[in-house]
C-alpha positions in Angstrom: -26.2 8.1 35.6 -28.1 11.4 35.7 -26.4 14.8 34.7 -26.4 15.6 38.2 -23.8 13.5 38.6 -21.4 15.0 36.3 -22.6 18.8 35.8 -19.7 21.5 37.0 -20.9 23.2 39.8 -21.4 26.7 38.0 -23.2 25.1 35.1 -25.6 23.6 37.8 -26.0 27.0 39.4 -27.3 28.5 36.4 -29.3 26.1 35.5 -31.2 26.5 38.6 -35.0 28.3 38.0 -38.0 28.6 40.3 -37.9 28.1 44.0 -34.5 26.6 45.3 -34.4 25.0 48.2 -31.3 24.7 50.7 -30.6 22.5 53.6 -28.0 23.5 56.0 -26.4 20.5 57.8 -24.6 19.3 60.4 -23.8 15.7 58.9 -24.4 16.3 55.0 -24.0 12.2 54.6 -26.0 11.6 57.5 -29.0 14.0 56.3 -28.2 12.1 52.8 -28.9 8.6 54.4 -32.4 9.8 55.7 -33.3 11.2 53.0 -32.5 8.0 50.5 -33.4 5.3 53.2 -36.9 6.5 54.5 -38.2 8.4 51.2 -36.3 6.9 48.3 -34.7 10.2 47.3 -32.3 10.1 44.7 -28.4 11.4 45.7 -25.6 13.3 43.4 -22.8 14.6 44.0 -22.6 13.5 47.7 -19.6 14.2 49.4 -18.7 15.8 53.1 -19.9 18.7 52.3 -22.7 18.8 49.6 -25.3 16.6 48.1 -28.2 17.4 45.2 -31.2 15.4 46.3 -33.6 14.5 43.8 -37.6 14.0 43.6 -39.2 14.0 40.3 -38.2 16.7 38.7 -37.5 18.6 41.8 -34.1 19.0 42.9 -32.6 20.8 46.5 -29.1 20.6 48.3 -27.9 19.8 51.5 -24.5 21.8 52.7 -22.8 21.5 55.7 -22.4 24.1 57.6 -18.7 24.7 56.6 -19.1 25.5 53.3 -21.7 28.7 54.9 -18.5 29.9 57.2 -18.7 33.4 55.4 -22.6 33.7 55.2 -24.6 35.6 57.7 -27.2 32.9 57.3 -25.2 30.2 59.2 -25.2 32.6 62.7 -29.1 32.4 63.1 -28.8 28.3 62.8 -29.3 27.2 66.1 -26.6 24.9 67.6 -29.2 22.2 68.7 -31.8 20.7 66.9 -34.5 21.3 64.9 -32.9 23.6 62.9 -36.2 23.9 61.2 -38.6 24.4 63.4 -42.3 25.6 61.2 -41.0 24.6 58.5 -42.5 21.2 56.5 -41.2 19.8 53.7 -44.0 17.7 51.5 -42.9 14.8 49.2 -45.8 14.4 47.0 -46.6 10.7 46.0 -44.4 9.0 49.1 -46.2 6.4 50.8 -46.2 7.4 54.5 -47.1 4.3 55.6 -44.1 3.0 54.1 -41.8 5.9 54.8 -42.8 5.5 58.5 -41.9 2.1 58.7 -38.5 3.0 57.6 -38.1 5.7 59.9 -36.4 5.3 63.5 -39.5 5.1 65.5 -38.5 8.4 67.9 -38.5 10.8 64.7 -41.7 10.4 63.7 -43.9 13.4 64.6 -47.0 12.7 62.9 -48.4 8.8 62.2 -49.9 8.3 58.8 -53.5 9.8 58.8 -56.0 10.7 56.4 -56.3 14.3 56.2 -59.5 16.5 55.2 -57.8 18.5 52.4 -57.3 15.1 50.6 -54.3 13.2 51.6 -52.6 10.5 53.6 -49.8 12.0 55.0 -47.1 11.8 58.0 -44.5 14.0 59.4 -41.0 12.6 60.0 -37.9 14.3 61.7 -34.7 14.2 60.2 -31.1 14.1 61.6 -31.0 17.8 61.7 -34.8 18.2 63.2 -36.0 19.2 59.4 -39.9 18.2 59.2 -40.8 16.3 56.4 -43.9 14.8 55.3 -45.0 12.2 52.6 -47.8 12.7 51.3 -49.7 11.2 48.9 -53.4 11.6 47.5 -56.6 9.7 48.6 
């Protein structure tokens, strides 16, 4: 069990540093799924309405959209997918090959190549239309 798992939600607030990362979603458990079944991210505190993901040492959340009801963020989302669009989300040392055979053929965007700047990488849609992309080095 991981302190994720247990930490109060205003201790894990404050212990947040750096870059924080937010995912606003339509299904939270369906985003959740994707993220655990094609990437093998780690899950906490999943519920309707939340979920800490977990890579590394690297941590982001997924919300649903009702728990944003008050925030002005929440009336740029579109209504349709990709929420995301230009964004890309890199998983460093994910095997795309692998991740891409997990995936539902009709969300991946990229196929696993071999890139110039050093790295094998792919680019897979999730529920939502968030672009993410293992990658891992040559």
């Amino acid at each position: 069990m991981s302190e994720f798992d247990t930490i109060a939600a205003d201790a894990f607030g404050r212990s947040l540093r750096g870059l924080g990362v937010n995912l606003l979603c339509r299904d939270v458990a369906a985003m959740a799924g994707f993220l655990r079944e094609v990437f093998g991210l780690q899950l906490h505190r999943l519920s309707a309405d939340f979920a800490i993901v977990q890579h590394g040492e690297m941590v982001f959340q997924l919300h649903s959209d009702g728990t944003f009801g008050a925030h002005p963020l929440l009336g740029l989302v579109p209504e349709a997918a990709p929420r995301g669009g230009g964004t890309q989300f890199y998983l460093f040392g994910i095997d795309p090959d692998a991740a891409v055979a997990r995936a539902e053929p009709d969300t991946v965007l990229e196929a696993p190549r071999d890139k110039p700047h050093g790295l094998r990488e792919a680019t897979i849609l999730s529920p939502d239309g968030y672009a993410f992309s293992p990658a891992r080095a040559l």
